[in-house]
Structures are given as structure tokens and as C-alpha cells.
DOZADO-209102 format. One line per field, with one value per residue: residue number from 1; residue in one letter; x, y, z of N, C-alpha, C, O in turn. Coordinates in nm, 4 decimals. Atoms other than C-alpha are relative to their C-alpha. Example, Ala and Ser with C-alpha at 12.3 -4.5 7.8 and 13.67 -1.06 7.14 Angstrom:
DOZADO-209102
seq	(1, 2)
type	(A, S)
n.X	(0.0890, -0.0820)
n.Y	(-0.1190, -0.1190)
n.Z	(0.0000, -0.0060)
ca.X	(1.2300, 1.3670)
ca.Y	(-0.4500, -0.1060)
ca.Z	(0.7800, 0.7140)
c.X	(0.0900, -0.0770)
c.Y	(0.1200, 0.1090)
c.Z	(0.0000, 0.0730)
o.X	(0.1936, -0.0261)
o.Y	(0.1181, 0.2198)
o.Z	(0.0665, 0.0899)
end
This chain:
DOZADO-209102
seq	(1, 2, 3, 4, 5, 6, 7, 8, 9, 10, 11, 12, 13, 14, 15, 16, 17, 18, 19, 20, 21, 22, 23, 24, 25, 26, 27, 28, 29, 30, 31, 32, 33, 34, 35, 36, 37, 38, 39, 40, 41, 42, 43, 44, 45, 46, 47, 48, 49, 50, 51, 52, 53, 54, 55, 56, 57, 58, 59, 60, 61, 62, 63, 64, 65, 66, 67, 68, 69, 70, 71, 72, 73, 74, 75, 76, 77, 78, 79, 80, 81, 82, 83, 84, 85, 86, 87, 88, 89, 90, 91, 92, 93, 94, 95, 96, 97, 98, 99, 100, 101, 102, 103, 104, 105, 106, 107, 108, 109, 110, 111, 112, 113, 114, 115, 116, 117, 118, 119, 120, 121, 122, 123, 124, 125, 126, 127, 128, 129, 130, 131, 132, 133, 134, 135, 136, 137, 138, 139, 140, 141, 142, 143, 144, 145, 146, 147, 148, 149, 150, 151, 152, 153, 154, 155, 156, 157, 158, 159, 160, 161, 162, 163, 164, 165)
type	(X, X, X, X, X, X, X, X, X, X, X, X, X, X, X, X, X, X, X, X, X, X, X, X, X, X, X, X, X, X, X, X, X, X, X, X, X, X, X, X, X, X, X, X, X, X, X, X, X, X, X, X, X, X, X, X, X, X, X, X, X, X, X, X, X, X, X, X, X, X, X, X, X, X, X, X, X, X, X, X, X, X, X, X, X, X, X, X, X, X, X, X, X, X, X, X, X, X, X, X, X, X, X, X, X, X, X, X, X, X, X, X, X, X, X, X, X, X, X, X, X, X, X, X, X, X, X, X, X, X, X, X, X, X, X, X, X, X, X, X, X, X, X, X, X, X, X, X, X, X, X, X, X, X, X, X, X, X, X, X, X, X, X, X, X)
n.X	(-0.0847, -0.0816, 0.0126, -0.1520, -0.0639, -0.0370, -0.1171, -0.0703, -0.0582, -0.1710, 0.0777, -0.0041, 0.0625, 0.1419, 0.0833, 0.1195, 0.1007, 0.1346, 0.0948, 0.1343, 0.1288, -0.0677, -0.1421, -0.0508, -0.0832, -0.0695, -0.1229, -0.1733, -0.1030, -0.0833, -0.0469, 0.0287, -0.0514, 0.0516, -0.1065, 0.1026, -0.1051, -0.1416, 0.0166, 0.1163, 0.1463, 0.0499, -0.0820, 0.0829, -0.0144, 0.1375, 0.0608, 0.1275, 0.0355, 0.1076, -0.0667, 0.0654, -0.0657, -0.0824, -0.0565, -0.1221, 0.0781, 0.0326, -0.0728, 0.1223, -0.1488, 0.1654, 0.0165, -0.0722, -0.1718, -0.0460, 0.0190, 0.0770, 0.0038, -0.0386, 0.1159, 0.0986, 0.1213, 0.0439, 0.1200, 0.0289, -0.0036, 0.0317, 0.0470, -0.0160, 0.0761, -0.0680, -0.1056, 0.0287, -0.0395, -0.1360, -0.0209, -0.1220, -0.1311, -0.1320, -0.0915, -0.0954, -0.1538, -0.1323, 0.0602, 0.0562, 0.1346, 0.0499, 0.1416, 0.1114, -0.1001, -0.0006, 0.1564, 0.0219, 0.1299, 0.0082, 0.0508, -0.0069, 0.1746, 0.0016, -0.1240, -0.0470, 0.0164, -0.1305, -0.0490, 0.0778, -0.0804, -0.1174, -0.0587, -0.0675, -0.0868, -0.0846, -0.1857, -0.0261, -0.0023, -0.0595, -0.1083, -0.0596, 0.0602, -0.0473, 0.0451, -0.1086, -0.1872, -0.0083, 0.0901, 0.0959, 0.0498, 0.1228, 0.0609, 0.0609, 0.1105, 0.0028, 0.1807, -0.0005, -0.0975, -0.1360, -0.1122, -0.0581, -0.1502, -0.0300, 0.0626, 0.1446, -0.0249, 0.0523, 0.0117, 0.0725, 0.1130, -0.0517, -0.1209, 0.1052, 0.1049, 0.0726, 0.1265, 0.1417, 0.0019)
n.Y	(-0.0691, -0.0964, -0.1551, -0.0004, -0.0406, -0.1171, 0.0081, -0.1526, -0.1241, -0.0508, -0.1581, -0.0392, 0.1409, -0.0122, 0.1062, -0.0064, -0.0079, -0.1297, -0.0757, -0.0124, 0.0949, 0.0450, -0.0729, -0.1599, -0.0598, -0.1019, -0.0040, -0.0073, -0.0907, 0.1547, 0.0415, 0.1157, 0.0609, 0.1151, 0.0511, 0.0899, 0.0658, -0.1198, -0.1452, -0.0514, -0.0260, -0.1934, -0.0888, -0.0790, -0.0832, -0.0468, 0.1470, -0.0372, 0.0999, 0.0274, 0.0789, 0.0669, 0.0985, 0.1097, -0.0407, -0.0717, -0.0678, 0.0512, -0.0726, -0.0172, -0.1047, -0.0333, 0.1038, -0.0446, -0.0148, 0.1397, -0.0274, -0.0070, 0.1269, 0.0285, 0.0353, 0.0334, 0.0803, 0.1515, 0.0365, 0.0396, -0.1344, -0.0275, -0.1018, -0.0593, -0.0882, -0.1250, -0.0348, 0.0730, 0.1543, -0.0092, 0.0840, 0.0694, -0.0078, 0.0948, -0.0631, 0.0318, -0.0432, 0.0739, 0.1146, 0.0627, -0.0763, 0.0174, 0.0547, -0.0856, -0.0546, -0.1272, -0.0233, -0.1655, -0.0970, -0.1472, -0.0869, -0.0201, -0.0207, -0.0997, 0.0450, 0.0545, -0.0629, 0.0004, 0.1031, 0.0145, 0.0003, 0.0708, 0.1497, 0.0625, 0.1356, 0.0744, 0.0289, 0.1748, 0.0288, -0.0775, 0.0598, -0.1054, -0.1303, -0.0509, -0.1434, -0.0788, 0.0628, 0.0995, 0.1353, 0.0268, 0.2223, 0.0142, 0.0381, 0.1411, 0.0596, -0.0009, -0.0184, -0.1684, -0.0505, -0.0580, -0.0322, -0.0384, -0.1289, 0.0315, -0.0728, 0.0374, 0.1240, 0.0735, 0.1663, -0.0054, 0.0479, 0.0373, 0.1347, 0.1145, -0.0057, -0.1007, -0.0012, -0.0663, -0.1633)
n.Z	(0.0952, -0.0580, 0.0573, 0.0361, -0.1030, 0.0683, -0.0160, -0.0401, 0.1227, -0.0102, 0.0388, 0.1628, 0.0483, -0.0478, 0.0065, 0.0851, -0.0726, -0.0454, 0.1231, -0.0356, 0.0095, 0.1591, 0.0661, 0.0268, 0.1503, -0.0019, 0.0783, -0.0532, 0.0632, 0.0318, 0.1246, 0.0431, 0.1140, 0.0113, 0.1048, -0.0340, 0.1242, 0.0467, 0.0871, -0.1057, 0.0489, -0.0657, -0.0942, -0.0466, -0.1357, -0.0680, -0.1123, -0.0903, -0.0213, -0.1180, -0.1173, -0.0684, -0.0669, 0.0332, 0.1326, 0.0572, 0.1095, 0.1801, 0.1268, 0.0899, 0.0967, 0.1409, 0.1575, 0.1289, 0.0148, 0.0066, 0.0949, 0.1220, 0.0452, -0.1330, -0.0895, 0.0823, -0.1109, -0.0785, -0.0212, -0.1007, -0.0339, -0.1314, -0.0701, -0.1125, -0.0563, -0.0263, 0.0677, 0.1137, 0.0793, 0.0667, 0.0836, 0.0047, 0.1349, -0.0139, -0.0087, 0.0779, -0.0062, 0.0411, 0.0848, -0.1422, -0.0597, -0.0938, 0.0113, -0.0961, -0.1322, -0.0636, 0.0025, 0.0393, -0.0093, 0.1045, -0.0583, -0.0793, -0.1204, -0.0854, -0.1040, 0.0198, 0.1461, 0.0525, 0.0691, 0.0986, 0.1515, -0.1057, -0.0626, -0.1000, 0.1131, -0.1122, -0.0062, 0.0159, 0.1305, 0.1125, 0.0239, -0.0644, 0.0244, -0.1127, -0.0474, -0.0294, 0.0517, -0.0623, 0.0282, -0.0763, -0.0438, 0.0370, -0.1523, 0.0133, 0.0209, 0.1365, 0.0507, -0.0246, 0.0417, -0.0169, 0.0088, -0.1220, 0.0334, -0.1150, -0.1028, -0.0518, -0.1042, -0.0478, 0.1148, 0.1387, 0.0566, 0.0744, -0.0047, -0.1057, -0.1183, 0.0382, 0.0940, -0.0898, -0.0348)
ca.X	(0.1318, 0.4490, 0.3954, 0.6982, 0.9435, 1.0344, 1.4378, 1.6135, 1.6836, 1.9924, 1.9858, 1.8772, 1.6795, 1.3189, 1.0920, 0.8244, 0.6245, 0.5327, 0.4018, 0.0600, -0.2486, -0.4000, -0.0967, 0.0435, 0.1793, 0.4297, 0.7064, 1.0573, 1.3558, 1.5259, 1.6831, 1.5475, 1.7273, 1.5901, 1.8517, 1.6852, 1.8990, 2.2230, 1.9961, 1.8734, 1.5052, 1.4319, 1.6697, 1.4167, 1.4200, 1.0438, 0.9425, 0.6466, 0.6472, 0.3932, 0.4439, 0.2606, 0.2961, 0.4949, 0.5936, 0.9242, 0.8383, 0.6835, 0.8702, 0.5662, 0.8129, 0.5884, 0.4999, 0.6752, 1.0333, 1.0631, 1.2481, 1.0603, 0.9179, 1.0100, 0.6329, 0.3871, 0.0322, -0.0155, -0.2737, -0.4387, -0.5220, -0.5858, -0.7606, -0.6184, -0.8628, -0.6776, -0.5101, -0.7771, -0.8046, -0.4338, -0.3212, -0.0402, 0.2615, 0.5557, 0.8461, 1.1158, 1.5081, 1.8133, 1.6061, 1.4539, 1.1053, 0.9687, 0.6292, 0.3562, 0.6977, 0.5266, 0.1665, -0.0167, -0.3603, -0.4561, -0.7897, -0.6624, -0.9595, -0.9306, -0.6121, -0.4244, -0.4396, -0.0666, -0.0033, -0.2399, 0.0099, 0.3094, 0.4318, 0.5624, 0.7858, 0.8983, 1.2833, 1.3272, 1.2455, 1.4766, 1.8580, 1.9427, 1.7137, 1.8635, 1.7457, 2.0035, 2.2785, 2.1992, 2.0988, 1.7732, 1.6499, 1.3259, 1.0677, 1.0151, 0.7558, 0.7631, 0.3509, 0.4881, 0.6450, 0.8849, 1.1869, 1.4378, 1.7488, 1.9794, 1.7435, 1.4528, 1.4481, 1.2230, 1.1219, 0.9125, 0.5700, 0.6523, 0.9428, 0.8322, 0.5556, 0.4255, 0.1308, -0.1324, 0.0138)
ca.Y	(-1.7129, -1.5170, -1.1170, -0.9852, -0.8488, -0.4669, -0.4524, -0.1597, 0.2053, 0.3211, 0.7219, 0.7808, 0.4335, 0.3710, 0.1133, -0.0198, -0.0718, 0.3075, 0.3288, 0.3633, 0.1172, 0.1814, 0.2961, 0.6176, 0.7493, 0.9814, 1.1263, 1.0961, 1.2919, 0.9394, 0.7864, 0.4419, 0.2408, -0.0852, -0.3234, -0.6226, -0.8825, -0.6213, -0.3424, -0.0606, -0.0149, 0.2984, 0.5612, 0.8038, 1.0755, 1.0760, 0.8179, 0.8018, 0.5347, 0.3340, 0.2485, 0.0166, -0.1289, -0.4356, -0.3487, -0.2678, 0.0556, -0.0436, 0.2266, 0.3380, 0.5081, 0.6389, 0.4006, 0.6682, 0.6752, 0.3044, 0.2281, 0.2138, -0.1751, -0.1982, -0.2758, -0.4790, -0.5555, -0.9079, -1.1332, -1.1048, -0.8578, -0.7877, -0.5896, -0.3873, -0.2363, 0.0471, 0.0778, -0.0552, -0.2819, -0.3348, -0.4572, -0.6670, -0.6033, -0.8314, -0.6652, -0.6587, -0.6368, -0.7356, -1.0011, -1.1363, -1.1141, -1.1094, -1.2361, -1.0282, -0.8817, -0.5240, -0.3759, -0.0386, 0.1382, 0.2615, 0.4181, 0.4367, 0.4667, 0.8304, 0.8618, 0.7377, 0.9155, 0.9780, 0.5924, 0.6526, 0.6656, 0.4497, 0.1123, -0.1345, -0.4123, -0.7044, -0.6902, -1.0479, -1.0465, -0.7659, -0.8732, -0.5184, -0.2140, 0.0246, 0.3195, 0.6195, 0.3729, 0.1097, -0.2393, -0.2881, -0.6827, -0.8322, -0.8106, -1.1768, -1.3852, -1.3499, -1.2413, -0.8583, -0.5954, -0.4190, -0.2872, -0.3003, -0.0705, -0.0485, 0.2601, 0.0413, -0.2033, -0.4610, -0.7988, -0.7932, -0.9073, -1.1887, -1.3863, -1.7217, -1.7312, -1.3851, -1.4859, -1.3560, -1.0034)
ca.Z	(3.8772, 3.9678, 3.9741, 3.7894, 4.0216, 3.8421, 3.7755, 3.9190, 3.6731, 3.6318, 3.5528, 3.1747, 3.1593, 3.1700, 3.3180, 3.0950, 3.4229, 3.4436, 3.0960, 3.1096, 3.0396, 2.7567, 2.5660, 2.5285, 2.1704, 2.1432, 1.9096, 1.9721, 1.8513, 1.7438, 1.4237, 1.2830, 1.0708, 0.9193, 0.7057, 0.5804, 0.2811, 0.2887, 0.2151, 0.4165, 0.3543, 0.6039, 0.7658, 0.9322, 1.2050, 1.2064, 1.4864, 1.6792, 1.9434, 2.1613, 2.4987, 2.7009, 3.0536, 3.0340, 2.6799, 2.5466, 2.3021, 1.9691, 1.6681, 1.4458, 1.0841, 0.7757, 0.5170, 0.2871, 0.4009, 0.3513, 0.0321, -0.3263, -0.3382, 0.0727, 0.1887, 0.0166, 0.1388, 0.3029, 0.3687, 0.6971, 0.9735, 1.3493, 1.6028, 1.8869, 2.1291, 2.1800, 1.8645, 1.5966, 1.3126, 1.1452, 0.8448, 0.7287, 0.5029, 0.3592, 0.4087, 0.1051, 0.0885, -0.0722, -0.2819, 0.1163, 0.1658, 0.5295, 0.5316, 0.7417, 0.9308, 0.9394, 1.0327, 0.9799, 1.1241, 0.8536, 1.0110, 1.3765, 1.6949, 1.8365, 2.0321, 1.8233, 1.4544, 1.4299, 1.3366, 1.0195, 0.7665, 1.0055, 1.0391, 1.3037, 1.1796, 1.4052, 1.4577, 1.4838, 1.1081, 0.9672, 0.9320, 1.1644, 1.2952, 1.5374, 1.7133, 1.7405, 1.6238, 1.8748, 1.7561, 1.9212, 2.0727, 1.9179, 2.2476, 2.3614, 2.2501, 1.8900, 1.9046, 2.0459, 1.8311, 2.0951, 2.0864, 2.3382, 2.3799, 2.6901, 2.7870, 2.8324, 3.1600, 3.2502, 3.2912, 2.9187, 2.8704, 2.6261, 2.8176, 2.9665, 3.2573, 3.1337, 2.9579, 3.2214, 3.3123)
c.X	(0.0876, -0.0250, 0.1177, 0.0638, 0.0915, 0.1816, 0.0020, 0.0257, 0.0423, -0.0347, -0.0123, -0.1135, -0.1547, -0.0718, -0.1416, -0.1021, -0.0432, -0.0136, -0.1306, -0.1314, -0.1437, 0.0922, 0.0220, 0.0950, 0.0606, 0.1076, 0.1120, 0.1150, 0.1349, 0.0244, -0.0241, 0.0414, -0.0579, 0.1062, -0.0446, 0.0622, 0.0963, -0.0764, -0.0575, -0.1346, -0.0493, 0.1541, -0.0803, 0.0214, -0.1693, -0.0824, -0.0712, 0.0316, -0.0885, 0.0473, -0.1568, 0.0059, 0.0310, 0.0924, 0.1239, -0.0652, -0.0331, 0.0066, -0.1322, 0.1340, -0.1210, 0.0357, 0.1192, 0.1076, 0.0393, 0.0581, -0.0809, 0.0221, -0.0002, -0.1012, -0.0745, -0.1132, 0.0058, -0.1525, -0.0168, 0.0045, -0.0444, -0.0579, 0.0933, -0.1141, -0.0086, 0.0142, -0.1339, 0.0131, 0.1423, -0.0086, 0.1479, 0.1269, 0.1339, 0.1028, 0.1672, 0.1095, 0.1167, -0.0680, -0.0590, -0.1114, -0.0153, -0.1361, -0.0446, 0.0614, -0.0904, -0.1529, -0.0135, -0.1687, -0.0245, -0.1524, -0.0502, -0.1193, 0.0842, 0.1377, 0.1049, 0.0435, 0.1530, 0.0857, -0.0705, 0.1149, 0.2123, -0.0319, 0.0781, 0.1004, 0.0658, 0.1499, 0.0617, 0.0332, 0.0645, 0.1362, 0.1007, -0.1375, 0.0849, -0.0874, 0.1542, 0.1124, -0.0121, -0.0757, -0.1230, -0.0279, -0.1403, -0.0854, -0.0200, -0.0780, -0.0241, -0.1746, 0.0264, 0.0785, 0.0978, 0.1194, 0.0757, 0.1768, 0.0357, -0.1263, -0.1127, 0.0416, -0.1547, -0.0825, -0.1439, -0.0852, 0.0504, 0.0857, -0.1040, -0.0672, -0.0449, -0.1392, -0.1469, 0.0604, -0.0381)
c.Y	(0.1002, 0.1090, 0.0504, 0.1223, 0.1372, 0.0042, 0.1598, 0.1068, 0.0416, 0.1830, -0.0442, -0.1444, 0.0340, -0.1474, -0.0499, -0.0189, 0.1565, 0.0383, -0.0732, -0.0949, 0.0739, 0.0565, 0.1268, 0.0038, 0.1123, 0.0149, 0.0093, 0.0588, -0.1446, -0.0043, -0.1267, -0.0319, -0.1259, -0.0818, -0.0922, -0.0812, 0.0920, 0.0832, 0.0723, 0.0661, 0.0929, -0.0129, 0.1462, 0.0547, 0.0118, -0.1420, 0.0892, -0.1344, -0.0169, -0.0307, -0.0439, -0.0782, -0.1220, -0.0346, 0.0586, 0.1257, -0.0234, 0.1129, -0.0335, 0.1440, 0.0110, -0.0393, 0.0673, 0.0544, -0.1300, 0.0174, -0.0300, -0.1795, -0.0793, -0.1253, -0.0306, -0.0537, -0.1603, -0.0319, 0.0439, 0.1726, -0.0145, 0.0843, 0.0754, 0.0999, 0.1264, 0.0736, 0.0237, -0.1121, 0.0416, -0.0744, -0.0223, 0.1072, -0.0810, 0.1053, -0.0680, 0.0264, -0.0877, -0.1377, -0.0946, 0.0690, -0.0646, -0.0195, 0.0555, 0.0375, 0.1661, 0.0328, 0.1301, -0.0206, 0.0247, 0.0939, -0.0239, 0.0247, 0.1222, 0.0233, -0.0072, -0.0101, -0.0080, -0.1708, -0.0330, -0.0790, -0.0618, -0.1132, -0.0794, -0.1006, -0.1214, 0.0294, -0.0457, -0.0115, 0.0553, -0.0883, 0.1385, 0.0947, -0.0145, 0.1398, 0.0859, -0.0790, -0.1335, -0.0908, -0.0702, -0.1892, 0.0228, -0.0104, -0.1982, -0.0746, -0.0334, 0.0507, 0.1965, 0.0571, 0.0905, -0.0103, 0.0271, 0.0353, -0.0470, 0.1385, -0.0724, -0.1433, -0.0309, -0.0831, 0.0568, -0.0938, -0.1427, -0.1064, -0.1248, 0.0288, 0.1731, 0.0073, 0.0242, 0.1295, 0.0656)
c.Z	(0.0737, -0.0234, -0.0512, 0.1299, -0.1206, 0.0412, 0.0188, -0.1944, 0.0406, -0.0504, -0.1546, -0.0717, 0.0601, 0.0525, -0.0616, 0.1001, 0.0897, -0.0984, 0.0085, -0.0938, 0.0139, -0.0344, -0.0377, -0.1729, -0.0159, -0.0889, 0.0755, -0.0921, -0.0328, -0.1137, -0.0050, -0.1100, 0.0001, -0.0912, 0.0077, -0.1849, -0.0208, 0.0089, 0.0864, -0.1245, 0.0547, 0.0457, 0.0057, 0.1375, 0.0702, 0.0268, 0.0644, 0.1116, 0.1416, 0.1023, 0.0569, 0.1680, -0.0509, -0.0996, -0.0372, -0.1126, -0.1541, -0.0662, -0.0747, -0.1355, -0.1052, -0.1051, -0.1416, -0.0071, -0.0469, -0.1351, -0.1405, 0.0340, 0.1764, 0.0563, -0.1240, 0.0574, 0.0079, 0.0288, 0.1867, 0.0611, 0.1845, 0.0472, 0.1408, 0.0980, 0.0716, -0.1810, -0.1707, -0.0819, -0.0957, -0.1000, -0.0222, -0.1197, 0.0030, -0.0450, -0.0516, -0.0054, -0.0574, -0.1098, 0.1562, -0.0081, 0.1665, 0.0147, 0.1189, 0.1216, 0.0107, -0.0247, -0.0017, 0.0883, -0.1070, 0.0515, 0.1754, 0.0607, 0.0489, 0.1227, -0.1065, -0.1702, -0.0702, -0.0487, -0.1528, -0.1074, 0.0505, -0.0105, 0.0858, -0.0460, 0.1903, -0.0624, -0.0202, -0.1323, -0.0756, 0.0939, 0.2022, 0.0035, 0.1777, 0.0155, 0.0554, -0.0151, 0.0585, -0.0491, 0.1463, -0.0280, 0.0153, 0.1773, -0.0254, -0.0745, -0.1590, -0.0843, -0.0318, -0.1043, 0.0523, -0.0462, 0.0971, -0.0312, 0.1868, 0.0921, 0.0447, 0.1322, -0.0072, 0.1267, -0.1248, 0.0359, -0.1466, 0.0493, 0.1033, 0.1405, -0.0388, 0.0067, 0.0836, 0.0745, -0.0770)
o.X	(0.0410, -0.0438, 0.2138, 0.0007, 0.1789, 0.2187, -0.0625, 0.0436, 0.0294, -0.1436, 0.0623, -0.1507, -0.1980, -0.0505, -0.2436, -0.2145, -0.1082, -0.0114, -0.1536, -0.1435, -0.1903, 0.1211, -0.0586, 0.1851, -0.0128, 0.1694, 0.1288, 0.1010, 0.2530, -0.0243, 0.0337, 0.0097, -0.0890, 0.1511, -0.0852, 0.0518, 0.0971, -0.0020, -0.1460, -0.1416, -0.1253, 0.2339, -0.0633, 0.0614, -0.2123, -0.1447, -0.0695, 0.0592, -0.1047, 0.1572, -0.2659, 0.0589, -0.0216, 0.1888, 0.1306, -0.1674, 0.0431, -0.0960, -0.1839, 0.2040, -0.2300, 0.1264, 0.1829, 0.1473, 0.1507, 0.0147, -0.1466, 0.1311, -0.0433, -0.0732, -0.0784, -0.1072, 0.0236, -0.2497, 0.0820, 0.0447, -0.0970, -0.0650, 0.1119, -0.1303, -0.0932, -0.0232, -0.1152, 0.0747, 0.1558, -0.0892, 0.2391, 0.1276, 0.2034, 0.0928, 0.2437, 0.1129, 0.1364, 0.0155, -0.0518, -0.1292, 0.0310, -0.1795, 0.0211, 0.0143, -0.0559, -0.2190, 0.0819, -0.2245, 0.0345, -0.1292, -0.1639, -0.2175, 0.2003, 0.1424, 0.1740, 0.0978, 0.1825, 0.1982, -0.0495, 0.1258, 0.3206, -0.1492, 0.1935, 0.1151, 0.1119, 0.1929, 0.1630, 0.1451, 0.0626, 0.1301, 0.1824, -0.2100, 0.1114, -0.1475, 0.2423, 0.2245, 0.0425, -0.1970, -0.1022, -0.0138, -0.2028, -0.0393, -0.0448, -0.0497, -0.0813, -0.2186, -0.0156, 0.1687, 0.1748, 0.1610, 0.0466, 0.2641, -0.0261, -0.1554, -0.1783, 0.1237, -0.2423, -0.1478, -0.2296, -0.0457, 0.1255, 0.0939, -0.2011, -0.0051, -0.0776, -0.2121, -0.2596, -0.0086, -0.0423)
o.Y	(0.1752, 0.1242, 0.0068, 0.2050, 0.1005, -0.0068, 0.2551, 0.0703, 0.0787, 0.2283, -0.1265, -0.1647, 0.1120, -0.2491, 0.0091, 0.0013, 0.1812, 0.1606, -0.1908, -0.0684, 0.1003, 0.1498, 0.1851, -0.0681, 0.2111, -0.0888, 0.0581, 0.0446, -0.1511, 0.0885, -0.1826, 0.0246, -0.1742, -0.0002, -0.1298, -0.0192, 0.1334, 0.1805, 0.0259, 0.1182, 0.1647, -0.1056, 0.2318, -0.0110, 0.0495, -0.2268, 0.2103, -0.2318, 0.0570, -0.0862, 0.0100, -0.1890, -0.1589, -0.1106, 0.1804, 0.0950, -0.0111, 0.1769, -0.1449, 0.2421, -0.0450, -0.0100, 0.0092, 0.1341, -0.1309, 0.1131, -0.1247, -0.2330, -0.1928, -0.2361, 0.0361, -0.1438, -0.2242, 0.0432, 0.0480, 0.2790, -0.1210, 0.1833, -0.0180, 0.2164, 0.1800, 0.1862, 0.1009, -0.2161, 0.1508, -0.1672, 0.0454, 0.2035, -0.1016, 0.1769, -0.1482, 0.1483, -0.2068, -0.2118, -0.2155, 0.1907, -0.1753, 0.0926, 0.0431, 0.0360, 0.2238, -0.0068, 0.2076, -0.1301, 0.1224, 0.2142, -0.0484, 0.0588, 0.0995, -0.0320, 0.0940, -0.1043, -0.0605, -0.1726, -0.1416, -0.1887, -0.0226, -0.1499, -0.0365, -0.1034, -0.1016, 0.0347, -0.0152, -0.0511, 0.0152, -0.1544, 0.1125, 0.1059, -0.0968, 0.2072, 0.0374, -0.0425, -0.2255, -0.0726, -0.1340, -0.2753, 0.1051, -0.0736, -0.2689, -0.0299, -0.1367, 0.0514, 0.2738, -0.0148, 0.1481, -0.1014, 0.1251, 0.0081, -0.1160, 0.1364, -0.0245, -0.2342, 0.0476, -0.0035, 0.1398, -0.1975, -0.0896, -0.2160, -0.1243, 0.1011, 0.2044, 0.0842, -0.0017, 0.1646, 0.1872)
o.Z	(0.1595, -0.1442, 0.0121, 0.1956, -0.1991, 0.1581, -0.0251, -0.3106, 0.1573, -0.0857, -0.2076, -0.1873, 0.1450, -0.0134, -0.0261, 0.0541, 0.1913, -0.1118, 0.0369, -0.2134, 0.1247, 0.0405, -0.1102, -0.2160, -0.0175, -0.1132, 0.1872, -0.2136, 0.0012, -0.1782, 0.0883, -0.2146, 0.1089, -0.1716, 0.1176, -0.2908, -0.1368, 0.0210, 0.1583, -0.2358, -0.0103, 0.0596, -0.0812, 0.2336, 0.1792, -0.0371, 0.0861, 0.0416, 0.2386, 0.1005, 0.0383, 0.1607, -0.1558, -0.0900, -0.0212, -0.1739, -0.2500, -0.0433, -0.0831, -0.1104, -0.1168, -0.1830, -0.2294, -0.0921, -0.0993, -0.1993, -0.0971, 0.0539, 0.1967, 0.1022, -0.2275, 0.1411, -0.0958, 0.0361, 0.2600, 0.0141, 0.2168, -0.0256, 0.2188, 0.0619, 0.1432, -0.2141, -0.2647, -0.0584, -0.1509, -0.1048, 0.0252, -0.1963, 0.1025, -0.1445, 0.0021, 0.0113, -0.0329, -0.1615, 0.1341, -0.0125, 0.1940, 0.0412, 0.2223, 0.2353, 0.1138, -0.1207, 0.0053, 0.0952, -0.1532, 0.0391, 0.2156, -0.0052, 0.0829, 0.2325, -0.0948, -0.2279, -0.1776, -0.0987, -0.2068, -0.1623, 0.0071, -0.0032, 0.0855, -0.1681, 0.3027, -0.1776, -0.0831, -0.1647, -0.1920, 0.1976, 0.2905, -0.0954, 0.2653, -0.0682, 0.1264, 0.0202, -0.0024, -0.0596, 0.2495, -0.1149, 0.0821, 0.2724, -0.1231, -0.1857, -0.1939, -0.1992, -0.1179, -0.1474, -0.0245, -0.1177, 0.1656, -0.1136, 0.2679, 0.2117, 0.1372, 0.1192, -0.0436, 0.1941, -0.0940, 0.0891, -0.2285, -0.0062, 0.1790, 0.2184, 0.0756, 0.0694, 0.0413, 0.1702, -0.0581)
end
């Protein structure tokens, strides 16, 4: 298996190969927009997000900026061994539903409290979400929920030959 070969940073950019393993959670002084059938469904200042090596940053926004009808529970659910057990939500707009596009903690493992009452959403699945204005690109793979901006460099966890880093 190839080791990934870390792309150069430019000033103001970050490499996701010095965020730290297990994941770090942190707030950011950012703006998240979500637009999803015509309609925006969040516009929030209060982001939290994860980082991970290899990981583009996964946007955690609180269940209760979304708008009225936004998020509806889903079937199904996961574990993270960092993160906890998650649950689903189909994510509504414009008369478009997104089927089990966005997940929640709801009682987070130690570390990791501030995603209690937060959600992730794949990218892929909304029509538009940007950070600070910029239209962010779904991370690879379609399993991950990063987010990638021009501040974030690479190579991503997710694009082909990955799947053992």
C-alpha cells in the first residue's frame, strides 16, 4: 500500500496530517450555511468542528438553528470510538428530503460533550453548504463527513487507495 505523500501549505492553510489521532474538537469563529431544495435550512455562527488526521474537518451546528421541520429522526445508527453512539436524521428542504444525510451524539463519551446537542450533515447530500461564504467539497468516499475548503490541504482519507491509512 502507498503511504500518502503530504501536499505542500501555502500560508493560512492547514494540513489535515497534523490533526491529531483521536480527534480534537474545537469551536471556530466561522459561518455555516446549509441550502438544501432552494431553501436555506441553517445560517449559524455557532460551529464546533472535529478534526482528525487524514480528515478534512467535520462542521458539528446545533440541532436548534436548523430550520422548523429541517431534521427528522431516521432509522439507523453508528458507533464511533472516540465520538460514541450516533444517531441518524433525514434532512428536509424545499419539498427534498435527504435520507440519513445528517448525524448527532446525543450522549457523547467524555471529550467530546460539546457535540451533545450538534449535528454533522454530509455535503454531498445538501444542494449548497459553505463555510464563511465558501462552497465547501463533500470529503471523498461518500462513508466520511468532511468538509473541505481551500484552507484545508491534503491528500483525504476517502479518495481511492486510502482505505488502510
Amino acid at each position: 500500500m502507498a503511504r500518502p505523500i503530504r501536499l505542500p501549505v501555502s500560508p493560512g492553510q492547514e494540513s489535515v496530517w497534523d490533526y491529531p489521532r483521536p480527534p480534537r474538537i474545537e469551536r471556530v469563529d466561522k459561518r455555516v450555511t446549509i441550502d438544501l431544495g432552494g431553501q436555506r435550512i441553517l445560517d449559524t455562527g455557532d460551529v464546533v468542528r472535529v478534526l482528525e488526521t487524514s480528515h478534512p474537518p467535520v462542521y458539528y451546528v446545533p440541532i436548534a438553528a436548523f430550520a422548523d421541520g429541517a431534521l427528522v429522526p431516521a432509522r439507523g445508527s453508528s458507533f464511533c470510538e472516540f465520538k460514541g453512539a450516533a444517531r441518524y436524521f433525514d434532512v428536509v428542504g424545499g419539498g427534498l428530503t435527504a435520507e440519513g444525510a445528517a448525524w448527532n451524539y446525543p450522549t457523547p463519551s467524555p471529550g467530546y460533550e460539546l457535540l451533545r446537542d450538534r449535528v454533522a450533515l454530509y455535503a454531498g447530500r445538501m444542494d449548497r453548504c459553505t463555510v464563511d461564504g465558501e462552497v465547501v467539497v463533500p470529503q471523498p468516499g461518500g462513508f466520511y463527513g468532511g468538509w473541505i475548503t481551500s484552507e484545508i490541504v491534503g491528500p483525504f482519507k476517502g479518495e481511492p487507495g486510502t482505505m488502510g491509512w
